[in-house]
Backbone as a chain_set.jsonl record, in Angstrom:
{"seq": "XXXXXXXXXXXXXXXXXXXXXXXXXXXXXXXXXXXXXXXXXXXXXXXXXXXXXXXXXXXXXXXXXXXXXX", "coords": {"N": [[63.705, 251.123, 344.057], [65.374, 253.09, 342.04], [68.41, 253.23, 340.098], [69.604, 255.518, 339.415], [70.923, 258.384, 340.192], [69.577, 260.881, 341.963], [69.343, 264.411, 341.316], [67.502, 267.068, 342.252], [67.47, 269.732, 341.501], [67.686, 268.848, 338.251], [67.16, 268.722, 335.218], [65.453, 265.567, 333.823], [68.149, 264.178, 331.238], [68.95, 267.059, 330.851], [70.477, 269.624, 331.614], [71.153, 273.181, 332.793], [73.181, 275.259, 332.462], [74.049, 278.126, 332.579], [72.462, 281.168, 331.717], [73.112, 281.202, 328.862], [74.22, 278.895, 328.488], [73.839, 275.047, 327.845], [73.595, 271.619, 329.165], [72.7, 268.728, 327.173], [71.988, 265.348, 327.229], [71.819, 263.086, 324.775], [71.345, 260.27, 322.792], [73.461, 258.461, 324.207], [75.368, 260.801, 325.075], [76.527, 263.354, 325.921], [75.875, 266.499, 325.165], [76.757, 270.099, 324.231], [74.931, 273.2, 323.999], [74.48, 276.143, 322.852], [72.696, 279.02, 323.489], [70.158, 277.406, 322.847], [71.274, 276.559, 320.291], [73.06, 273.382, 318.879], [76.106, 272.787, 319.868], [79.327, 272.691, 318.09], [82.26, 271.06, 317.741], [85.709, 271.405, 316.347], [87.452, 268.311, 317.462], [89.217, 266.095, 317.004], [91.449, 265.792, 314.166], [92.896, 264.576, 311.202], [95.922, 263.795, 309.216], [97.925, 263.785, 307.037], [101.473, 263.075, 307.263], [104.612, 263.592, 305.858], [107.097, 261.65, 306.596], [109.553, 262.954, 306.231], [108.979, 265.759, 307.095], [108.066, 266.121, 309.404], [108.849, 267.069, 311.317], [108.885, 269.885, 310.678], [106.656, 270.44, 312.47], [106.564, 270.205, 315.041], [106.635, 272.462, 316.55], [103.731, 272.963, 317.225], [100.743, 273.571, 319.252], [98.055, 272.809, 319.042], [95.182, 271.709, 317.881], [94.046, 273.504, 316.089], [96.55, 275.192, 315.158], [97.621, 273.149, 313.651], [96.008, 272.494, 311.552], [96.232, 274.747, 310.204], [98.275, 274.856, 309.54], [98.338, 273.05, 307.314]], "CA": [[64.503, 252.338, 343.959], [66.294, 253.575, 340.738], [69.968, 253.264, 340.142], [70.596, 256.66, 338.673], [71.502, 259.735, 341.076], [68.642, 261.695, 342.014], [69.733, 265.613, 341.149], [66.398, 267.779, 341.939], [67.504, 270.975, 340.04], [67.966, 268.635, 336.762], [65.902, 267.612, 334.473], [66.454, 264.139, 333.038], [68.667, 264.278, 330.167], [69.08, 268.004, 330.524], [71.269, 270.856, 332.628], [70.956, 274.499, 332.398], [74.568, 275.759, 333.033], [73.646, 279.201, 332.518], [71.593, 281.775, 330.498], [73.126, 280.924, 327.793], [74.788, 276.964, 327.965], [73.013, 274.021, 328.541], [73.707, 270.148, 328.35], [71.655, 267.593, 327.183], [72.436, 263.519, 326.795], [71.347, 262.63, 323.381], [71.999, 259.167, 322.238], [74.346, 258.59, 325.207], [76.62, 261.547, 324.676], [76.92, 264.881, 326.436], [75.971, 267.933, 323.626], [76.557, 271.443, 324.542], [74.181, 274.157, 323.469], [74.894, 277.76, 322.975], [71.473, 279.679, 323.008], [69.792, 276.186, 322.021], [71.819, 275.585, 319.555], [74.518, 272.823, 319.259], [77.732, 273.679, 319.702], [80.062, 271.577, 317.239], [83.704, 271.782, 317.552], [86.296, 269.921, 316.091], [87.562, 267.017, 318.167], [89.699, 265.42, 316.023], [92.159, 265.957, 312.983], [93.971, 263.335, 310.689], [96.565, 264.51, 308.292], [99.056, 262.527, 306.353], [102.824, 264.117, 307.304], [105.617, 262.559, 305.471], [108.421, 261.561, 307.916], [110.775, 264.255, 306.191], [108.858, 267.031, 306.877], [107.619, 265.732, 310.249], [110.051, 268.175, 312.199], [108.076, 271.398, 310.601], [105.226, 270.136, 313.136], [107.16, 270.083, 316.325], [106.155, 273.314, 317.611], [102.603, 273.292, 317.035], [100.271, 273.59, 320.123], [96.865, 272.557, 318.55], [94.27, 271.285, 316.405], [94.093, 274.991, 314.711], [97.508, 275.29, 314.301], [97.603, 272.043, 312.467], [94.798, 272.789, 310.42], [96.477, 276.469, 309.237], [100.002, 274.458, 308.558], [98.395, 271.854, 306.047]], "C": [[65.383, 252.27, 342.714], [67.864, 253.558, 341.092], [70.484, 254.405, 339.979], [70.313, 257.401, 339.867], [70.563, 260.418, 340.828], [69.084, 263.543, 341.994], [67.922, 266.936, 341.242], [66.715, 268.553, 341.2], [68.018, 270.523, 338.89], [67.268, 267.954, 336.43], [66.35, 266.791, 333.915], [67.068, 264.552, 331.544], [68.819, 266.06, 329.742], [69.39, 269.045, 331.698], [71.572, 271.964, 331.821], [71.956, 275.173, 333.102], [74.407, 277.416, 333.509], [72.887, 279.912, 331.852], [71.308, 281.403, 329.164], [73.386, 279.456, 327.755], [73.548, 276.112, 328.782], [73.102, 272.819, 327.9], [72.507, 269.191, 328.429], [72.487, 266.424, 326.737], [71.004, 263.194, 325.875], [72.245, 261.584, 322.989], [73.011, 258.413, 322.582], [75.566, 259.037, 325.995], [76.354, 262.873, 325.153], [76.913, 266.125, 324.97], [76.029, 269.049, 324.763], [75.723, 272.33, 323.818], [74.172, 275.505, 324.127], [73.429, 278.179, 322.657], [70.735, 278.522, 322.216], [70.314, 276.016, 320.933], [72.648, 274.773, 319.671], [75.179, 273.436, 318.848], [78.364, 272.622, 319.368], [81.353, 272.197, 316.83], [84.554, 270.932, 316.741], [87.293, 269.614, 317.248], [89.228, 266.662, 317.882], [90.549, 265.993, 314.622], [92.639, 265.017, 312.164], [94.154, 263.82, 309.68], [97.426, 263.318, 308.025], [100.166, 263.377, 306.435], [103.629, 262.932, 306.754], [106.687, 262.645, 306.651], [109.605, 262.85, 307.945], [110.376, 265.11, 306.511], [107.894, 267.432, 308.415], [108.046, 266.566, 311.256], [109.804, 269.426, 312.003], [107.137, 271.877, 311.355], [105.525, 270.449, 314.885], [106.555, 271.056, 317.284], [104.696, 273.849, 317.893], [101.996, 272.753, 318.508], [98.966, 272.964, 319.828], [96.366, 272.543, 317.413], [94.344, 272.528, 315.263], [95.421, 274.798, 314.341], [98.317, 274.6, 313.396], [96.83, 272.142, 311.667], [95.162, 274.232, 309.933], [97.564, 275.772, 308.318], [99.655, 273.815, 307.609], [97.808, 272.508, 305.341]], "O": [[66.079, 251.274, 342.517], [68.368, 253.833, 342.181], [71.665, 254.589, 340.274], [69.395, 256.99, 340.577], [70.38, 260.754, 339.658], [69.08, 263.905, 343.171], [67.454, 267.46, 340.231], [66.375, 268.352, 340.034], [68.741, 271.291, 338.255], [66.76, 266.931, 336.888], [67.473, 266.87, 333.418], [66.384, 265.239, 330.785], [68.811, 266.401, 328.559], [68.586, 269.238, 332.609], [72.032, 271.978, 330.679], [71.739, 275.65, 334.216], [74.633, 277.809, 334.653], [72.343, 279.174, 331.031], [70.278, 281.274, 328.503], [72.732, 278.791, 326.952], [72.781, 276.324, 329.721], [72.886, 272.617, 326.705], [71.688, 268.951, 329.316], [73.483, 266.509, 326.018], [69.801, 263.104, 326.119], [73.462, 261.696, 322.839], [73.587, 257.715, 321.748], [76.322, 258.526, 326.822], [75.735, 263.511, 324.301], [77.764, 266.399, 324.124], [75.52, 268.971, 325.881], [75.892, 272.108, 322.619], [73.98, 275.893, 325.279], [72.924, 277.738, 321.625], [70.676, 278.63, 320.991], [69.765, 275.093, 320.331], [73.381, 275.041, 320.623], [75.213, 274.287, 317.96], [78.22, 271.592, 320.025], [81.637, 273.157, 316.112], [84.177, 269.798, 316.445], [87.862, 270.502, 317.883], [90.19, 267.006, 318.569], [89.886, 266.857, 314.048], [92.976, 264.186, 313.008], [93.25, 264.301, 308.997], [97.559, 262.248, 308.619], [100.089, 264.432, 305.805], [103.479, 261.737, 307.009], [106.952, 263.588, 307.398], [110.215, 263.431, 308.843], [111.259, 265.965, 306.429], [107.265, 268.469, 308.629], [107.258, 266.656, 312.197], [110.25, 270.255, 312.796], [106.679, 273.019, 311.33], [104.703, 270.855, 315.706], [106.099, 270.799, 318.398], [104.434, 274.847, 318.565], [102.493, 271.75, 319.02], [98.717, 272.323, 320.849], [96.712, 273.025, 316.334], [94.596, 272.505, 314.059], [95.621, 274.26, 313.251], [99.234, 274.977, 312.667], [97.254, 271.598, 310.647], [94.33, 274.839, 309.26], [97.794, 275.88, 307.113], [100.513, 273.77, 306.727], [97.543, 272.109, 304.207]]}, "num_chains": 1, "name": "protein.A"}
């Protein structure tokens, strides 16, 4: 008997959320796909803030609104 979790309505390495989404495990990582395509967001940011000016940042909620301020 297999270790992994038997799911009948999924196919290995692939779930059909809806019409349009659907995940697949590629390379051991969860992708989303919009209308088969990937969907690629950003994640991640890294900015260089100087300490003085570190206090202009305070009220920012998210990645966008760090990526408009720099």
């Amino acid at each position: 008997m297999s270790n992994k979790l038997f799911y009948p309505h999924f196919e290995e390495n692939f779930v059909q959320i809806s019409k349009h989404i659907s995940l697949k495990l590629e390379d051991g990582r969860t992708k989303i796909y919009i209308n088969n395509k990937l969907f690629r967001q950003c994640k991640a940011l890294i900015v260089n803030i100087p300490l003085a000016r570190l206090e202009k940042y305070d009220d920012l909620t998210s990645i966008d609104d760090l990526e408009q301020e720099t």
